[in-house]
N, C-alpha and C positions, 0 to 999 in steps of 0.2 A: 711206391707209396710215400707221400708226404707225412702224414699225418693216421691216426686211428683216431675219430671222433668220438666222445660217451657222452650223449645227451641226453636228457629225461624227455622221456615221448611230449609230456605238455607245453615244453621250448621248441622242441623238433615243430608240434603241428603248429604253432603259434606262430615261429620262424616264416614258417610255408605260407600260410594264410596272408601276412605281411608282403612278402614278395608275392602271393597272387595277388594280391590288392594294387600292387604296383606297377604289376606287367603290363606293360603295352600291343595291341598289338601290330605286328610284324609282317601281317598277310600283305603287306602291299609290297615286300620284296620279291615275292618272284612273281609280280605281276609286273615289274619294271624287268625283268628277266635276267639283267646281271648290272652290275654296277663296274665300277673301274675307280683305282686308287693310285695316288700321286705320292711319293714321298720329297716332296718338295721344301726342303726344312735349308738351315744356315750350310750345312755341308752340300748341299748340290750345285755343281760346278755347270759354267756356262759353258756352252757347245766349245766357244774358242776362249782366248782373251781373258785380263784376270778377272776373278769374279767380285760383286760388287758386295757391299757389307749388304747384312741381311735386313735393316730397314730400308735402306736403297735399293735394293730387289723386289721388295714386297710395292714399291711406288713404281717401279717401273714394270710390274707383272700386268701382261696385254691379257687380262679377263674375257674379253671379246673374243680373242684368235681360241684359246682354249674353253669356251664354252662352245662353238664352231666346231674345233675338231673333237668335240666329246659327242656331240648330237650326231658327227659324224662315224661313231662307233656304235651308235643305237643305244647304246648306254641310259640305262631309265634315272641314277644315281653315281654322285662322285664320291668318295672316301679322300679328305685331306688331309694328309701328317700334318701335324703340328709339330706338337715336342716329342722329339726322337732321340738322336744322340745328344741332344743339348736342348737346353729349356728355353724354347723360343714361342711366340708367339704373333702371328701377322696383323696387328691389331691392337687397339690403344685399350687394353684391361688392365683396368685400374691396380685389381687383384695382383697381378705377377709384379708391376712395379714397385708395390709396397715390400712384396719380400723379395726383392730381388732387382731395384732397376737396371737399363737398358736392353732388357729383354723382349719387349716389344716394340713394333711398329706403329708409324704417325699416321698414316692410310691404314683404314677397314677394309684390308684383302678379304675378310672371308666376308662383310657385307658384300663388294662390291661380288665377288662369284656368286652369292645366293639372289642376287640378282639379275646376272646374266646368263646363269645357269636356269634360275626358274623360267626366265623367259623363253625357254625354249624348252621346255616342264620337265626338268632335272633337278633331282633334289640333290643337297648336301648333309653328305655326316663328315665329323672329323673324327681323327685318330688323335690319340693320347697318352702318352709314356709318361708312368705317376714322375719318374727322376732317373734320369740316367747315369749309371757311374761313372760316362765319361765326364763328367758335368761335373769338377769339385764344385764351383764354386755356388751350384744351385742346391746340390748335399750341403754345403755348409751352411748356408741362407735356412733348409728348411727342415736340416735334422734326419734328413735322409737315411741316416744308418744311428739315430739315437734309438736306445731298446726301448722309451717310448714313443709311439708314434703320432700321439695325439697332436703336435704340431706339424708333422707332415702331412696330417688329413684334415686337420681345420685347413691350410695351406692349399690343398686338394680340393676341399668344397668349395673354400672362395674363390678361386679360380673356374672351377667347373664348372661351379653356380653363377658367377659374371656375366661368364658364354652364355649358358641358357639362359639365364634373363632377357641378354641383351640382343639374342636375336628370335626368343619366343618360337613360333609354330615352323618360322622359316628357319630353322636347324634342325633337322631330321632326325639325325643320331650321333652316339656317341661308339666309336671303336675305342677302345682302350687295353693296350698290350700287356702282357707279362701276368693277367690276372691270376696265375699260380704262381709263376717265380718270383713275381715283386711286390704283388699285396696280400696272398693267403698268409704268409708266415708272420705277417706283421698284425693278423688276427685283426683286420677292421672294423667296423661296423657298418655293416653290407648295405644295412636299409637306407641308413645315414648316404651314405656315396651315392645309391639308388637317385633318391629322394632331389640332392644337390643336381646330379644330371638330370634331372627330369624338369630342374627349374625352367619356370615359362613354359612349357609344355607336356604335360604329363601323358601325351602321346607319342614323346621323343624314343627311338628304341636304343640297346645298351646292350654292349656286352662286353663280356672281361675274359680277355682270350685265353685257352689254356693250351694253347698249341696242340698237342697228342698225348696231352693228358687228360686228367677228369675235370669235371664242375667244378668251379672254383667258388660259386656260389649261386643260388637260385634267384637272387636280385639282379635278374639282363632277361634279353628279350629273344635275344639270337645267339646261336656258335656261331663265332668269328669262322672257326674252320682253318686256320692257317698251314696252308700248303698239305693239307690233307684232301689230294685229289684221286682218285684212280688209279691214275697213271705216276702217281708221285711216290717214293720209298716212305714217307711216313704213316700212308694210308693207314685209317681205319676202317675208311669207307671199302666199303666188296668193291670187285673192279668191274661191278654192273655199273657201281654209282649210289646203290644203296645205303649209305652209314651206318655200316655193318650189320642190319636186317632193320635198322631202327625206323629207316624211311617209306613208306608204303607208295609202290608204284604207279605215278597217277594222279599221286594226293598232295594236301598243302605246302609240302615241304615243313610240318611241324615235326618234330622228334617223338618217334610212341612210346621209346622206352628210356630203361639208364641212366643215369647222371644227368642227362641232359634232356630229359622228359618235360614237353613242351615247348621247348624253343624251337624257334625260325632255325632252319639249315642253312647254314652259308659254306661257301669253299674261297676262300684269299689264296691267292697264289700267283706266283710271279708269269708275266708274260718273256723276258728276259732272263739273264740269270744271275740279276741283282736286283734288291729295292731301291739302288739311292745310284744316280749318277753321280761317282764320287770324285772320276780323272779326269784333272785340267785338260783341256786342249786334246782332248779326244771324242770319237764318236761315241753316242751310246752304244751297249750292248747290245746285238741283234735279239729277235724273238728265236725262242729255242723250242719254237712249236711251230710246223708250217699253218698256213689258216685253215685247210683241211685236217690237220688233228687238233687244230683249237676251236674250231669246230663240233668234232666230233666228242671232242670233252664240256663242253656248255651244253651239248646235247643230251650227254651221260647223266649231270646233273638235273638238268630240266626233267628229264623223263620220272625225278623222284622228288619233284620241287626243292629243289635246293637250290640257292642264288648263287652264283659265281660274282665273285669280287676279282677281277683280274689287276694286280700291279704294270702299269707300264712305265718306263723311265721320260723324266723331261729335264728340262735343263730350266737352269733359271729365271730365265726368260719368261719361265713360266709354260714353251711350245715341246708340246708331245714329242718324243725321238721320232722321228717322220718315215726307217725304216719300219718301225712300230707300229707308225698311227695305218700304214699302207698296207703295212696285213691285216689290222684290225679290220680297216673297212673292208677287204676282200674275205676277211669272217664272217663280215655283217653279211655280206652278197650269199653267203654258201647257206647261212642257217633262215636266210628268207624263202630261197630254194627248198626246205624243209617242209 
């Protein structure tokens, strides 16, 4: 337990009412039936060879080849890291360089994927680490660890807010990590954050991960779900597949009960048995699931609508780990046989 909350019922229903006004909905994730996410940030090393600085990467990333091998996974949705261990961004926002220059990129990587991804009808959300501690010098810049935090969150919106303005309807959503361990305790204001991510489209869905713990707040649209699968030691979920009786067998994948009453079900979990390909001049990680149990776990989910987000590793290049991308496809082949 983090916290014991005491709020006077007229805030509590008040609260609620705001974030339902806000929610989006979510139902078109498991009608894309799972998504796949990339952590492809300044730390991801190229297959061989030294790797290039990270605006030099984001200009040389082949969009084409990985919108190709994503349509080759059936995959309805992409999940892109952005700012992970360090405050980067592939993309000229104005926002990040005012507090913080060369943090960004001179090429629109995430335009140019939300257009080679759409054209083959795949949407994009991105991922979003409010400030990493590895990162002094973006803590310093935005106050990261000052016990006010109103400058880390004006910081926050104007950045958030950038992004959705600047690419409107064709930004789908927002992943955003550590929402208990990195923004509950710094007491934000939830509608406020809501509100910013939702700029240019108040259709965009959101959420603020809480790994395997509880709601970190009722402004998002989805559980992230991270690495609570079935088959995985953190489960919450029954090892039917049910989120622990909350999901009804059959049905939308929305949440009936709990902390997390109403949101989209997701499950994030790694296909490897890393997020980040982090060693020079080595291969990626193999998948640590054959296709027939990876398989057979998208199908656990599906039977209670819940979307699977699978992580696979790529290199800078920007190209899927290709022993990865080879079982994916021969997951696609097993669950068409379904």
């Amino acid at each position: 337990m983090l916290a014991l909350e005491l709020v006077r019922p007229s805030v509590r229903d008040a609260l609620h009412a705001e974030a339902m006004a806000l929610r989006a909905d979510a139902r078109w994730m498991p009608k894309a039936r799972y998504g796949v996410m990339f952590h492809w940030t300044k730390r991801t090393m190229p297959r061989s060879g030294p790797p290039r600085s990270y605006a030099d990467a984001a200009e040389a990333f082949d969009v084409e080849r990985l919108a190709d091998q994503v349509a080759s996974t059936g995959a309805g949705f992409v999940v892109l890291t952005t700012a992970h261990s360090d405050q980067y961004l592939p993309a000229p926002i104005r926002a990040l360089d005012r507090a913080l220059p060369g943090r960004t990129a001179r090429r629109d990587l995430i335009r140019d994927l939300i257009g080679a991804l759409g054209r083959r009808d795949i949407r994009l959300l991105l991922y979003y680490h409010l400030g990493p501690i590895e990162d002094p010098e973006w803590a310093r810049a935005t106050g990261l660890f000052d016990t006010d935090s109103r400058r880390l969150f004006d910081n926050w919106q104007a950045i958030v807010g950038e992004v959705g303005e600047r690419y409107g309807e064709k930004l789908a959503g927002w992943w955003f990590d550590d929402g208990i361990y990195n923004y509950y305790y710094r007491s934000p204001d939830w509608g406020a954050l809501d509100r910013a991510a939702k700029r240019g489209h108040p259709g965009r869905v959101v959420c603020f991960n809480s790994w395997k713990n509880t709601s970190a707040t009722e402004f998002q649209d989805f559980h992230c779900g991270e690495e609570l699968v079935p088959d995985g030691a953190n489960a919450f979920l029954n090892r039917d597949g049910s989120f622990g009786g909350m999901l009804l067998a059959g049905g939308d994948g929305r949440i009936t009960g709990g902390a997390f009453a109403g949101l989209q079900a997701a499950a994030t979990f790694m296909m490897e048995s890393e997020w980040v390909h982090l060693r020079p001049d080595t291969d990626a990680a193999p998948p640590k699931r054959s296709p027939a149990q990876l398989a057979g776990l998208i199908g656990q989910l599906h039977a209670y609508g819940a979307t699977p987000i699978i992580n696979m590793l790529i290199y800078q290049d920007g190209q899927i780990a290709p022993r990865s991308l080879a079982s994916f496809q021969e997951t696609r082949a097993l669950l068409a046989r379904e």
